[in-house]
Residue, then its C-alpha position, 0 to 999 in steps of 0.5 A: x086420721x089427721x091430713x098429713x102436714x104440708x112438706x116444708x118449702x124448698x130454699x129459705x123463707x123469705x119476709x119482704x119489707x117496703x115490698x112494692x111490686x114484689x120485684x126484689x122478691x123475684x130475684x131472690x127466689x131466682x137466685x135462691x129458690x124458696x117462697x116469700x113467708x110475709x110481706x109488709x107493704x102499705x101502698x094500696x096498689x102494690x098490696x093489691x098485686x102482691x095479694x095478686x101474685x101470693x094470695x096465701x101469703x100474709x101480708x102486713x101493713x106498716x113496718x112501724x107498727x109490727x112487733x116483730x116478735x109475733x111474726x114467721x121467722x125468716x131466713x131472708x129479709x128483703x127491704x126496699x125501703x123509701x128512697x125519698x129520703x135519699x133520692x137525688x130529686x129530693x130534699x135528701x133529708x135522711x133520717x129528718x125525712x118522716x119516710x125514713x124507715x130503717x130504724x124499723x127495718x134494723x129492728x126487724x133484722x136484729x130481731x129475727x136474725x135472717x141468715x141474709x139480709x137483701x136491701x135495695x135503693x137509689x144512688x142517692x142512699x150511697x153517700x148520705x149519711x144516713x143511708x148506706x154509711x148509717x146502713x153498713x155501721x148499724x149492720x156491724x153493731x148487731x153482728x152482720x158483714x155487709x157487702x154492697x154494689x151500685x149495678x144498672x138493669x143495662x149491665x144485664x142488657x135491659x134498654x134502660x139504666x136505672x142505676x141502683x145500690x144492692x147490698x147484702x147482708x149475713x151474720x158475721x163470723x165472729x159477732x160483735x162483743x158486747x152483740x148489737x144495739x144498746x137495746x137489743x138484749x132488752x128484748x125478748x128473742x123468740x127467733x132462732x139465732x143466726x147458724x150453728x157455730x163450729x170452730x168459731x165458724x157461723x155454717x152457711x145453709x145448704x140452699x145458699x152454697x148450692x143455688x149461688x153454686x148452680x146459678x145459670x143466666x146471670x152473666x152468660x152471652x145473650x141468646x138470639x133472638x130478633x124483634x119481629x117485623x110484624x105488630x108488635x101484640x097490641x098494634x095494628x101496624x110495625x112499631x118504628x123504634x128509631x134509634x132505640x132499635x139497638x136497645x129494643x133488640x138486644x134486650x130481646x136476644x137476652x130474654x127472647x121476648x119480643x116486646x108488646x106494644x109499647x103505646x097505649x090509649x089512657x083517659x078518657x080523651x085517649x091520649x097515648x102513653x108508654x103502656x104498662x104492658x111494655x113497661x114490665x116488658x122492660x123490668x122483665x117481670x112476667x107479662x100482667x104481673x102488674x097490668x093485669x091488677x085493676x088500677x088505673x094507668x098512674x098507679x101502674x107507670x108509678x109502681x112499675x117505675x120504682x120497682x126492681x128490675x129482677x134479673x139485675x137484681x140477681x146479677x147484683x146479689x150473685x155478685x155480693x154473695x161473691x163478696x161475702x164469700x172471699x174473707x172467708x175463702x182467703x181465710x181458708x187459703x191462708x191456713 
């Protein structure tokens, strides 16, 4: 007799595009429930934490190259996709930029047809051109309603800003006629549709109506806590937070964690700098999610600096998925 087969994961299957850390992933599944089906990442340092974090996950390499026809289907589809493209710092070349890689990831949704599409950016991708507004115009040809918002890790008490533009993605309720791209009905779709339609209506899932209905801790008062007067993990005496001490202890009231050391020796000549360690501290990732994947101090500031702050990413989609919801709830009022 043959084992029985493995129960079906709980919430949505969730593909990861341009996943860095994983940190969109984290506030997802917080919010949503369900397990990441595939990543696709090409950084060297970042594969090694996801091969860290979901060793049984298939994770693929450069999303100009899949055909997405041959990979999981997915219920979810997250991208972080490059900033460089639209980062302020930059050029802001868009689409002329060689990292621009949303043509790929529009192809990915329109050929899995996710019930939502979750996107992640810097305030930059807002209002060029070829970001968000390119962003919400394709998302429209291909059937899906977008809602978007810019929302900092400091609106959840984080004692940083790192301001950032979420946006939210579902099928419409009423698609597009002709559907999608000029090549969309070109290519084959092995992937289920998005949602059974009655009345004209797309059904949401279950694991949507009822983990956005029983979401806890986005947007609840902080908790009480306080930042300990003895060392901090990792130093040998009380660490001064000096003005940054009001930052410090709030963020502890929200996540009652006291932080870990927030210096530490690196090189070879044992400079102190921000440690890693600290700096998932103030992401709110699990302690080690990065630091304890070997790599040296660069790749670590680096991957956590560009990373997402979780919990602010589920505040921003809670939000978004509010306002997704209100055409339809105003449509159910108004009948």
């Amino acid at each position: 007799m043959s084992d029985p087969a493995p129960p079906p994961p709980v919430g949505p299957r969730i593909a990861s595009l341009c996943s860095g850390y994983g940190g969109l992933d984290l506030a997802v599944t917080s919010l949503l429930g369900g397990t990441p089906v595939w990543f696709a990442e090409t950084d060297p340092d970042a594969r090694n934490v996801l091969a860290a974090r979901w060793p049984d996950t298939p994770l693929f390499g450069d999303i100009t190259a899949i055909d997405w026809t041959a990979v999981p289907a997915a219920d979810v589809i997250t991208s972080g996709h490059p900033c460089q493209p639209f980062a302020t710092q930059g050029q802001q070349k868009g689409a002329d930029d060689d990292r621009d890689v949303w043509p790929c990831v529009l192809d990915a949704i329109n050929t899995l047809r996710p019930q939502l599409a979750v996107f992640e950016n810097v305030p930059g991708w807002r209002n060029n051109p070829d970001g968000l507004p390119r962003t919400l115009r394709d998302l429209a040809a291909i059937g899906y309603d977008t809602a978007w918002c810019t929302h900092s890790a400091s609106d959840v008490g984080a004692p940083h800003r790192r301001a950032r533009v979420f946006a939210a993605a579902r099928p419409s309720e009423t698609p597009p006629d002709p559907p999608g791209l000029p090549e969309r009905d070109a290519r084959p779709q092995t992937h289920p549709q998005p949602g059974d339609r009655r009345d004209g209506r797309t059904r949401r899932p279950p694991w949507l109506e009822h983990r956005r209905r029983t979401l806890r801790g986005v947007g609840e008062p902080p908790r009480t806590g306080t930042v300990p007067d003895s060392p901090p993990p990792g130093c040998e005496k009380p660490f001064d937070w000096q003005e940054y001490g009001p930052a410090v202890q709030r963020w502890t009231d929200c996540r009652m964690v006291a932080p870990p050391c927030p210096i530490a020796p690196v090189g070879v000549d044992g400079r102190e700098e921000v440690a890693p360690a600290f700096l998932e501290w103030m992401m709110a990732v699990p302690v080690g999610w990065v630091s304890s994947v070997p790599m040296d101090y660069r790749s670590a500031y680096r991957l956590l600096g560009n990373g997402v702050c979780p919990p602010a990413g589920a505040a921003a989609l809670h939000h978004l998925l509010g306002q997704l919801d209100a055409p339809a709830q105003a449509d159910t009022m108004d009948n």
